[in-house]
PATI-502474 format. One record per residue (C-alpha): x, y, z. Coordinates in steps of 0.02 Angstrom, whole numbers, plus 50000, padded with zeros to 5 digits. Layout:
N
XYZ ...
This chain:
520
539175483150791 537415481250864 536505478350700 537785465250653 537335453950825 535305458250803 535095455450620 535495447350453 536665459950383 537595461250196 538245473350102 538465478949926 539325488649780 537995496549671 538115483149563 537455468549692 538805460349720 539315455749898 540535463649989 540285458250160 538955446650253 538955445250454 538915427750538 536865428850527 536965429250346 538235413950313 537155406150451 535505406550373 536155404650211 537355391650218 538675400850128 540355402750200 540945422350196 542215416850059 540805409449955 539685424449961 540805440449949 541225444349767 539535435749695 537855442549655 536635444349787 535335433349690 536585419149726 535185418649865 533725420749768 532315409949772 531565404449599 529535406449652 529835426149688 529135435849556 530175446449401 529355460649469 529945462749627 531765464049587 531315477449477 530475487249599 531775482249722 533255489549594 532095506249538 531935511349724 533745509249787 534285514849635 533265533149649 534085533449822 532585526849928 532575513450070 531365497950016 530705484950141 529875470650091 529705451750148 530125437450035 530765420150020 532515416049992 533455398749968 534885391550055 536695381149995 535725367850034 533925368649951 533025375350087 531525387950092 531685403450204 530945419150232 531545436750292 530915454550318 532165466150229 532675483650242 533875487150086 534755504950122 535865515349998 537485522750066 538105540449986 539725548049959 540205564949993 539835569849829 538155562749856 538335546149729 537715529249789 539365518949842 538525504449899 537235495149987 536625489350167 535465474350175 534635471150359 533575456250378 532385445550494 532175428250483 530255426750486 530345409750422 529305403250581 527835416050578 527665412850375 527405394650391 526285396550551 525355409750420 525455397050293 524685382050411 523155394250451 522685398850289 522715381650224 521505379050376 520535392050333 520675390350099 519385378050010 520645364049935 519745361349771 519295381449735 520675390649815 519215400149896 518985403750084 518275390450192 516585385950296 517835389550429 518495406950368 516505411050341 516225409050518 517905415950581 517745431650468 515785432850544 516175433050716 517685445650717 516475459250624 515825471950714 514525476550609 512985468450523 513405462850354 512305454550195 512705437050182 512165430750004 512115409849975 512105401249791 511605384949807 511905373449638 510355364749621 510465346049637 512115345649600 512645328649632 511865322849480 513325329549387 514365317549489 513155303149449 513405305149274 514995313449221 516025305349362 516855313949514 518395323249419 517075330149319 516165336849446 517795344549539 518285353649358 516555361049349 516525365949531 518245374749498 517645382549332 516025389549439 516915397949586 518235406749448 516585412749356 515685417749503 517535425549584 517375438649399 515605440749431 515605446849597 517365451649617 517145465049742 516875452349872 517555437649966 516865420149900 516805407450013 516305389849959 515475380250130 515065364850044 514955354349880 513865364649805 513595380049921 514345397049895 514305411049985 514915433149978 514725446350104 514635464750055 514085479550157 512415481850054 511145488150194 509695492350102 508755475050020 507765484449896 507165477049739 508475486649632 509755473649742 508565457849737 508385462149522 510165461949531 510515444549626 509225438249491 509955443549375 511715437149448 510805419549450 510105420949276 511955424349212 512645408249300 511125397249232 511475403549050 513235401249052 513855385448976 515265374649054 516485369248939 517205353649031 518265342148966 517305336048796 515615342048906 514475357748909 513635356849071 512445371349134 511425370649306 510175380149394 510565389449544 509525395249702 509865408349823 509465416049998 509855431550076 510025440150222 510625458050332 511345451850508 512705450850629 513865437350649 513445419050628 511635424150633 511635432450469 512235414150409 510835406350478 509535419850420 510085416550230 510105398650264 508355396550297 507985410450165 508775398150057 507595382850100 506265395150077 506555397649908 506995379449863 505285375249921 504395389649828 505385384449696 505945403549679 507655408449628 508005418749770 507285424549942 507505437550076 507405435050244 506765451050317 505585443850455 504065442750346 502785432450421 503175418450324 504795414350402 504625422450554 502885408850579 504185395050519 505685400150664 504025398750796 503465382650723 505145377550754 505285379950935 503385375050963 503795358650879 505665355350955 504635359051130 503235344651079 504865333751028 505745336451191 504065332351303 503795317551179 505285309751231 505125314151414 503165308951432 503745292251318 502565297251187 503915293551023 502985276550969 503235264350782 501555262750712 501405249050587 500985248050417 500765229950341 501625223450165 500905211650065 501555196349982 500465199249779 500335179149757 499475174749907 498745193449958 499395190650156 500305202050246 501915193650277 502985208350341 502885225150421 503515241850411 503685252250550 503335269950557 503855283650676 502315292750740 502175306650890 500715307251004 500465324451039 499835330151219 498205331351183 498175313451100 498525319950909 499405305850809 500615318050709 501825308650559 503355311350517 503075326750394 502635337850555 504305333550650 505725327350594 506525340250516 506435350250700 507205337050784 508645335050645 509015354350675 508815353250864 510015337950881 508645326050923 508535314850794 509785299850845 508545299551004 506945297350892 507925281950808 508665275050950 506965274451029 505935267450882 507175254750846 507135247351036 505115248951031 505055240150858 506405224450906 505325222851076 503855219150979 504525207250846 505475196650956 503845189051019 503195184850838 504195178550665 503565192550559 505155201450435 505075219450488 505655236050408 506645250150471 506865267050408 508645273850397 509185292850354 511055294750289 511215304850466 510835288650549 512225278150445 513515292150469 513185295850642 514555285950744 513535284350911 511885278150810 512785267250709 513535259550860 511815256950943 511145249250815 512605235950800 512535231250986 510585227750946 511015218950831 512315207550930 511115204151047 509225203450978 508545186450927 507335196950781 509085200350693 508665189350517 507165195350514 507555214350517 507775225350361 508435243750360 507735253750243 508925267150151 508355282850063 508815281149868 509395299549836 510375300350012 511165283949980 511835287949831 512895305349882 513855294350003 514135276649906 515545273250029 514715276450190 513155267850143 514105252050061 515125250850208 513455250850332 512665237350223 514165227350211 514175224450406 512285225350460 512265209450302 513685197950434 512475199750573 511105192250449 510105208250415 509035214550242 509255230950155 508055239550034 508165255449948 506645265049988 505625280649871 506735272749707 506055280749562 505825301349654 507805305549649 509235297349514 508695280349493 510475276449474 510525257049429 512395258449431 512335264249597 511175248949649 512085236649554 513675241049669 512875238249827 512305221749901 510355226949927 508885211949946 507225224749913 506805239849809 505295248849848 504485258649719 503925273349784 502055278549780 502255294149653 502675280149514 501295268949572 499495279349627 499365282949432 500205267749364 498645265149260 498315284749193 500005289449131 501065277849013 502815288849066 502475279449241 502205262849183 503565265149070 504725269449229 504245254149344 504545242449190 506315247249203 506475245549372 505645229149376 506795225349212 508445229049308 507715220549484 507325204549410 508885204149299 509835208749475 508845196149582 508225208449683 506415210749744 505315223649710 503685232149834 502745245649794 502215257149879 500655269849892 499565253849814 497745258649866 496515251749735 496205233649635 496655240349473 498185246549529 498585231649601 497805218349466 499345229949356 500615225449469 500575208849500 500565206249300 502075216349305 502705204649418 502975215949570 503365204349733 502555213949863 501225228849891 500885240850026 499695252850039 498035258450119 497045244350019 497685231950117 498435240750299 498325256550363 499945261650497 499255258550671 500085256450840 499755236750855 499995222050711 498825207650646 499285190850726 
């Protein structure tokens, strides 16, 4: 018949045993016809497919009603497969159930396509949906949405100290407590520590702000029980009402926002506040683009002193951008634009060529300053080794790495230093003291400086917590061989305390102040 060349057919007594099974069936099975008729139809069955769907399969046929379903079977031979199924009863005359009819599909192929995508689109670690699925889920809605983001506060501290498995255990214990809080809606973890739901919430009044609060209040006074641990963190959060990827992007910067007012959540809703930041964006990515056209992206140069002999003896240099109208603007007014608008590897590529010029016509040591971005960025990074290869300055550079960004991405950072140290290069951790101070961290990586940034330093003689502080790190820099510069030094005192602490080098306004040229 038809249905026997098209399909997967068997049939049964009312019992479930086999009576017959077409060609299909021994095919995909791996059963001969002699093998299959006479046993039970679970012969077939696969162990992962839940109790209660044979029940429900049995109840239906049983009362006389066709049930379809799709489910996973398992071959003679071990194998996984999958088929759509249409179970049928057959009556008698008399109007009793004589036996059954089983069509099937073999939907093995479209499962494990199904399969491949989701895993493309699930969060490894959480079982949640993805970055990917965030974005994917955005863009096929046809209809503006609220996008709420949690952001775990400085969570790779957690890593730092409890260790990595840890810090995956507590991540997985979060998104299951979050999942019960907010069940009602898709979670989505983006990143480490970023999570995200969507609901269809239009109106942002303060009855729905009181309630993310309170939402965030609940998840900082919940205690993780972790291994022998009880961890608890503080969360921020931004919000926003949007279509598509923009509503993403909305929440994000919400969600800077409140990090820097130090608020637990905030709204975008184009109040002034952000709506002044988006056009200080574009006004500043448009002075960073004519900057780099106009050749006005220049290293000014700040001088470091050696504390025995009170000489400068090395330079930092320091990005600066001279503004049309001849402003000098730092760093603080900036970079961050040109990270979001993609301009950033420019900035470094073109300091880094300015500040080698220079240096190869004297023997001064120089400093460079180098984001994580810059380390992980494979076209940077390559730059910067092919300067390396070929400048003459090369033993007398040293890169400067960011403590707190170093330490996120040990791997990354110890394999840059490991390399830029063959070609005869310095490293220093710069700002130590403002994010972990993780000596373990340091004592893993092959570093020559440590500079002790200026918040320890400008009231090293007020406060005995701060003195306290760079004793350590002097303590564990000595001990290490490693020397020490502080930063932010600007008066005698401060200075006449340093050098009995035994602090190698100084910089600071009491000595140099960053200009375009250096002392020869």
């Amino acid at each position: 018949m038809a249905l026997d060349e098209s399909s997967i057919v068997s049939k049964t007594d009312p019992e479930g045993i086999i009576t017959y099974a077409n060609n299909a069936f021994c095919e995909i099975s791996g059963y001969t016809q002699k093998e299959l008729v006479g046993q039970n139809h679970n012969i077939i069955r696969h162990p992962d497919n839940p109790h209660e769907l044979f029940k429900e399969l049995w109840e239906t046929i049983k009362s006389g009603k066709i049930w379809k379903n799709t489910f996973k079977n398992l071959s003679k031979e071990g194998r996984e497969y999958y088929v759509k199924t249409t179970i049928v009863p057959i009556f008698s005359e008399e109007g009793e159930i004589v036996e059954y009819i089983a069509t099937r599909v073999d939907v093995t192929e479209l499962i494990l396509k199904d399969q491949i995508i989701q895993r493309q689109l699930t969060d490894t670690l959480t079982g949640n949906k993805n970055r990917t699925a965030l974005f994917s889920d955005l863009e096929t809605s046809n209809q503006k949405v609220t996008l709420v983001i949690f952001n775990i506060d400085r969570f790779s501290t957690i890593n730092d100290f409890f260790g990595y498995e840890i810090g995956d255990m507590f991540l997985i214990a979060f998104a299951e407590y979050l999942s019960q809080m907010i069940f009602k809606h898709d979670m989505y973890r983006i990143s480490g520590d970023e999570f995200v739901f969507i609901c269809d919430k239009q109106d942002l009044d303060q009855t729905f702000i009181e309630h993310i609060e309170e939402t965030i209040n609940k998840l900082e006074q919940h205690k993780f029980h972790i291994s022998t641990y009880e961890i608890s963190v503080n969360i921020t959060g931004g919000v926003a009402y949007a279509e598509k990827s923009k509503v993403y992007n909305m929440a994000h910067m919400a969600l800077k926002e409140a990090k820097e007012q130090r608020e637990k959540v905030i709204v975008y809703n184009d109040n002034m506040m952000l709506s002044e930041k988006t056009r200080n964006n574009i006004i500043y990515i448009d002075k960073i683009k004519s900057a780099i056209d106009n050749d006005r992206i220049v290293p000014y140069f700040q001088g470091i002193t050696d504390n025995k002999t009170r000489q400068i003896v090395k330079y930092e240099s320091l990005i600066r951008l001279i503004d049309s109208d001849g402003t000098v603007l730092t760093p603080y007014w900036f970079l961050e634009h040109a990270k979001k608008a993609k301009l950033y590897s420019k900035l470094t590529k073109i300091i880094v060529e300015k500040t080698f010029a220079l240096f190869e016509t004297n023997e001064y040591e120089f400093s460079l300053n180098l984001t994580l971005q810059d380390i992980v960025n494979d076209d940077t990074r390559t730059f910067l080794y092919t300067k390396l290869s070929t400048s003459p300055a090369v033993n007398r550079v040293v890169f400067e790495i960011v403590e707190s960004e170093g330490i996120e991405n040990f791997d990354e950072v110890a394999e840059f230093i490991k390399t830029v140290k063959q070609y005869g290069c310095k490293i220093a951790i710069d700002d130590f003291g403002t994010g972990y101070s993780n000596f373990s961290y340091l004592s893993k990586l092959d570093i020559d400086y440590i500079k002790i940034d200026g918040s320890l330093i400008k009231n090293i003689n007020k406060d005995r917590d701060l003195l306290l502080s760079v004793e350590s790190i002097l303590f564990f820099a000595q001990k290490k061989g490693i020397q020490t510069i502080a930063e932010f030094v600007e008066d005698e005192a401060t200075l006449s305390t340093l050098i009995n602490l035994g602090v190698d080098y100084s910089q600071g306004y009491l000595f140099s102040i960053p200009q375009p040229t250096i002392e020869t």
